[in-house]
C-alpha positions in Angstrom: 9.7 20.4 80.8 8.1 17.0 81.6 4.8 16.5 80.9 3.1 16.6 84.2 4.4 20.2 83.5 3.4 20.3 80.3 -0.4 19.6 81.8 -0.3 22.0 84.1 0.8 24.8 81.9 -2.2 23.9 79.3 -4.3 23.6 82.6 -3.3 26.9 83.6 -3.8 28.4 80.2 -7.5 27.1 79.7 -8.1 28.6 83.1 -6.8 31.9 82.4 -8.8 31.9 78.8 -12.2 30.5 79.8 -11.5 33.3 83.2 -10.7 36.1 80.1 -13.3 35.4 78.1 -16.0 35.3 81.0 -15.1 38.8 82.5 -17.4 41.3 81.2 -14.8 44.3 78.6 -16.1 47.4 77.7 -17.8 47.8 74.3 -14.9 49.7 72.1 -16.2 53.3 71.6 -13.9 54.6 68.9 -12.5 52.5 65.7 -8.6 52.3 67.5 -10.6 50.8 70.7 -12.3 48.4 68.6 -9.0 47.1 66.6 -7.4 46.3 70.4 -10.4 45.0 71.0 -11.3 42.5 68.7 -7.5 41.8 68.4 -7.4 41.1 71.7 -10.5 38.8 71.3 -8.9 36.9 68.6 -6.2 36.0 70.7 -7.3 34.6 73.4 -10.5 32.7 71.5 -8.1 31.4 69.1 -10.6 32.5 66.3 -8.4 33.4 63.3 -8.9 37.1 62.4 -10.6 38.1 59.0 -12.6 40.2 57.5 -15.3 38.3 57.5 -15.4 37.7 61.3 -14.7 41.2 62.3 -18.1 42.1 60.2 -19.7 40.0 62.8 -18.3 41.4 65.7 -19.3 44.2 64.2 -23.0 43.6 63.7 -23.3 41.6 67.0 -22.0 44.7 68.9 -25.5 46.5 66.8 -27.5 43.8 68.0 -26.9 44.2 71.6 -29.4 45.7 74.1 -28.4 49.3 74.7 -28.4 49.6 78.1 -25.4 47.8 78.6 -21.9 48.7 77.5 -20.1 46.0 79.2 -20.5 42.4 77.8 -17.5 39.1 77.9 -15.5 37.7 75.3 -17.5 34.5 75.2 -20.6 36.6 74.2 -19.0 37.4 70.9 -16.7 34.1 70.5 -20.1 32.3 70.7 -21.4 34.2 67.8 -18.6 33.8 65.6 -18.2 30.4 66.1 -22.3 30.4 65.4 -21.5 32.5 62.4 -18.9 29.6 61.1 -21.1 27.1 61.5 -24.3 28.8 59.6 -21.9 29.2 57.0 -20.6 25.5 57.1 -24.5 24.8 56.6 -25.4 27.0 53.7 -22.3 25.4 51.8 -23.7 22.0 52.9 -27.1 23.4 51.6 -25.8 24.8 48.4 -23.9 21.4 47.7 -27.1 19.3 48.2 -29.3 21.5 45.7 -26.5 21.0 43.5 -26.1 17.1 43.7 -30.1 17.4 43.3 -30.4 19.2 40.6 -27.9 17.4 38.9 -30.0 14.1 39.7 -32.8 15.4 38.3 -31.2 16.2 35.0 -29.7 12.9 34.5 -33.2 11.5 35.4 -34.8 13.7 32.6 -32.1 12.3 30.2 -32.8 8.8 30.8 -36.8 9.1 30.7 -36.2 11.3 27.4 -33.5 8.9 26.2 -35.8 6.2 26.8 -39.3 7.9 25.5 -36.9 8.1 22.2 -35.8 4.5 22.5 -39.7 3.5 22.6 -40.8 6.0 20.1 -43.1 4.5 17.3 -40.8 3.8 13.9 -41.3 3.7 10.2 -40.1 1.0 8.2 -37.1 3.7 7.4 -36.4 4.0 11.4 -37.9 7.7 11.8 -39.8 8.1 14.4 -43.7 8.4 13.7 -45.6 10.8 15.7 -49.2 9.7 16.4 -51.7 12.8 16.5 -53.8 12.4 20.1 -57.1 12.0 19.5 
């Protein structure tokens, strides 16, 4: 296929998912329904199916108004792609109070290590402790 063809084919495709994902689907009513459904979603979002993400189908489909039963694709895709990115963020999160608490206890070495190093001396080298006054 030359790629002119090759163009139009992926042009086509994007068409067909973004028209997919738009179109409102009924909300799955029974646990088979909701396999097909998020299945189906997975497909054409190119989301990779796990556990994880079908909990958050799962709780968006909760969090939805309840006089509607009919919502699109994108609707969910958005929140799992949301969902990736909040937990990107706490990792970053995590990683940074890590790195800062690790900071702080090398500070705390070096002002102890040096509070030691400055520490008043006998003529033996122990250190002399000076009652405060």
């Amino acid at each position: 296929m030359s790629k002119e063809g090759s163009e139009v084919l992926d042009d086509y495709r994007n068409e067909f998912r973004h028209a997919t994902l738009q179109q409102p689907i009924p909300l799955p009513q029974t646990r088979l329904q909701f396999e097909a459904w998020a299945e189906r979603l997975f497909h054409v979002s190119g989301i990779q199916d796990t556990p994880d993400h079908r909990m958050v189908l799962a709780q968006t489909i909760q969090r939805l108004p309840p006089d509607e039963i009919t919502f699109p694709f994108s609707h969910f895709e958005t929140a799992l792609r949301k969902s990736d990115a909040n937990m990107v963020a706490y990792l970053v999160i995590l990683e940074c109070k890590q790195a800062e608490k690790k900071f702080e206890q090398e500070q705390e070495a070096k002002l102890k290590a040096l509070s030691e190093q400055n520490a008043p001396k006998d003529e033996e080298g122990h250190e002399t402790h000076v009652a405060p006054v």
